[in-house]
N, C-alpha and C positions, 0 to 999 in steps of 0.2 A: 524272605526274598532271595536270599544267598543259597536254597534248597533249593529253587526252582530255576535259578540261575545254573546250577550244576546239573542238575537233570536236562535239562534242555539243552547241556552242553554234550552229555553224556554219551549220546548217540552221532554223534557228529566224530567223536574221537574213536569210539569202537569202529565205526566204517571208515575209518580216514584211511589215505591209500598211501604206501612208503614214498618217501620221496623221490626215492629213483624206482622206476618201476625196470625187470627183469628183461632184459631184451632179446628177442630170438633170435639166436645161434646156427639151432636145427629146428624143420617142419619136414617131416617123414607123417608118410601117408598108405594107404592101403584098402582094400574094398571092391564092392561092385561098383559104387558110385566116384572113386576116384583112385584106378590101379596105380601102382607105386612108381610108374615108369613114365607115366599119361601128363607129366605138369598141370595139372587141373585144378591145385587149390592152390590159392594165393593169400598171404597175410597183407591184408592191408594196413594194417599197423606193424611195423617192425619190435613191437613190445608187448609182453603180456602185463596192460594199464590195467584201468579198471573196465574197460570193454574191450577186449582184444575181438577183431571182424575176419572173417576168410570169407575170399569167393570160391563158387564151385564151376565146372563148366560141363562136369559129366557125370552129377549126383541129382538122376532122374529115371522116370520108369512108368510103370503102370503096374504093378502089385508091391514090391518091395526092392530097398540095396539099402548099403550101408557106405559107409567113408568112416575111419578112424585115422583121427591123428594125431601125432607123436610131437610132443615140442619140449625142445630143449633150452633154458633162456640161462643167462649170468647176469653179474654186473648192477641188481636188483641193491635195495639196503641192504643193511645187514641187520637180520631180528626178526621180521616176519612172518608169516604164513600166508597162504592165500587158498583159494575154494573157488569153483563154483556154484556158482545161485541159481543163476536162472542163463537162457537162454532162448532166441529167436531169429526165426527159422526165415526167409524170404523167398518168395519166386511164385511160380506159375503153374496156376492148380486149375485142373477140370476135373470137378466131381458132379456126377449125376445123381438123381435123386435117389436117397436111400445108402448112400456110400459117406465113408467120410478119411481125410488123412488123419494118423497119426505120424506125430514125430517122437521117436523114443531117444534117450539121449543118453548115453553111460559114461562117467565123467569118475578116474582113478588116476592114482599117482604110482606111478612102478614101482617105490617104495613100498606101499600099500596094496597090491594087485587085486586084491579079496574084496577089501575095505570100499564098495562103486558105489557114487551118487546116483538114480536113474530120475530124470526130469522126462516127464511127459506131455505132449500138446497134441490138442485135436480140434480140427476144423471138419465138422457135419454135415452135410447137404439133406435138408428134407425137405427141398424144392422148393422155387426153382433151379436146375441146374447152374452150378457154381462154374465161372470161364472168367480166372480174375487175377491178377498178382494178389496174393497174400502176404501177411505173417503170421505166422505160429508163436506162441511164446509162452513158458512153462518155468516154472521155479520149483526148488525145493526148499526146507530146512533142514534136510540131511547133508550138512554139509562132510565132504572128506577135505579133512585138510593137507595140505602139504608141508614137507619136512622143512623147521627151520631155515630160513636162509643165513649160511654164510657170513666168511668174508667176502668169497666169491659171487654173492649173490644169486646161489642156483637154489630156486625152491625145489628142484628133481624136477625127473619127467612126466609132462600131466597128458593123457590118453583120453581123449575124447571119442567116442562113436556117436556118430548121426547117424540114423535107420528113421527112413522114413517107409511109411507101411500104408497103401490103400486098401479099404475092408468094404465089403459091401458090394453092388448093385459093377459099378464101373468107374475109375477115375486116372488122373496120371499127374502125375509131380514134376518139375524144372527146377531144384534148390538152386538158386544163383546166392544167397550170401545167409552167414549165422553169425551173429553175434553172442558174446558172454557176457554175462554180469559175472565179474568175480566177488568177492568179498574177502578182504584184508584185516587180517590182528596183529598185536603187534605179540614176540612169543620167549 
């Protein structure tokens, strides 16, 4: 009974998220989908928790763009690591039949530049034609971790790229918001 008490605890404790989670500092940005000058991505949460959200307001198209961002946080526990898992993509897709979005996602710690997680999502259209808010949402288990935290609580800089990509026949993208699943150890 005490074997399956701990087991069933086990996984609770490996995902638990620090107590203080790292707060954004700096959100630097760059791309087709949101130039570095443009204000177009907003953190809706002022911390990278266990879901950190951004909106977009000019990460859209009809074949391909990109947006990467740059976040800098402090202030987190101190012993950590954290990663990206997954992530999910929102907004307004028209795909025609025979087309379909992908979302390509590359997720590294400037620490690491080499070392990139790439999650991918794809939404298909083999008709009827697609005119809909979606979301996209893609995980990986290649996690890249980030550098211990601190006293100061900075896991480094984590570098996300969104590219989203239409393939096929005809389609067009509106990204309005992406959330992350991070994932936390303690290190």
């Amino acid at each position: 009974m005490h074997a399956a008490l701990l087991l069933a605890a086990a996984p609770a404790f490996i995902l638990a998220a620090p107590e203080r989670a790292p707060k954004i500092t700096s959100l630097k940005f760059s791309g087709t989908g949101c130039p570095n000058d443009s204000n177009s991505v907003k953190a809706v949460y002022g911390e990278l928790g266990d879901a950190p959200s951004f909106t977009f307001s000019q990460l859209r198209g009809d074949d391909t763009g990109n947006c990467e961002l740059h976040i800098q946080s402090t202030g987190g526990s101190q012993g950590w690591q954290v990663a990206v898992k997954e992530v999910a993509y929102q907004g307004n897709v028209q795909l025609s039949s025979g087309s379909q979005l992908d979302t390509i996602t590359q997720a590294y710690w400037s620490e690491h530049a080499a070392d990139t997680s790439v999650l991918k999502g794809t939404i298909a259209c083999a008709g009827p034609d697609i005119k809909d808010y979606v979301t996209v949402k893609s995980s990986t288990t290649d996690l890249k971790w980030s550098k211990c935290t601190g006293p100061d609580g900075n896991p480094g800089i984590l570098n996300v790229n969104a590219r989203p990509v239409v393939q096929g026949n005809s389609g067009t993208y509106d990204i309005k918001q992406a959330t992350w699943g991070l994932q936390w150890r303690k290190c």
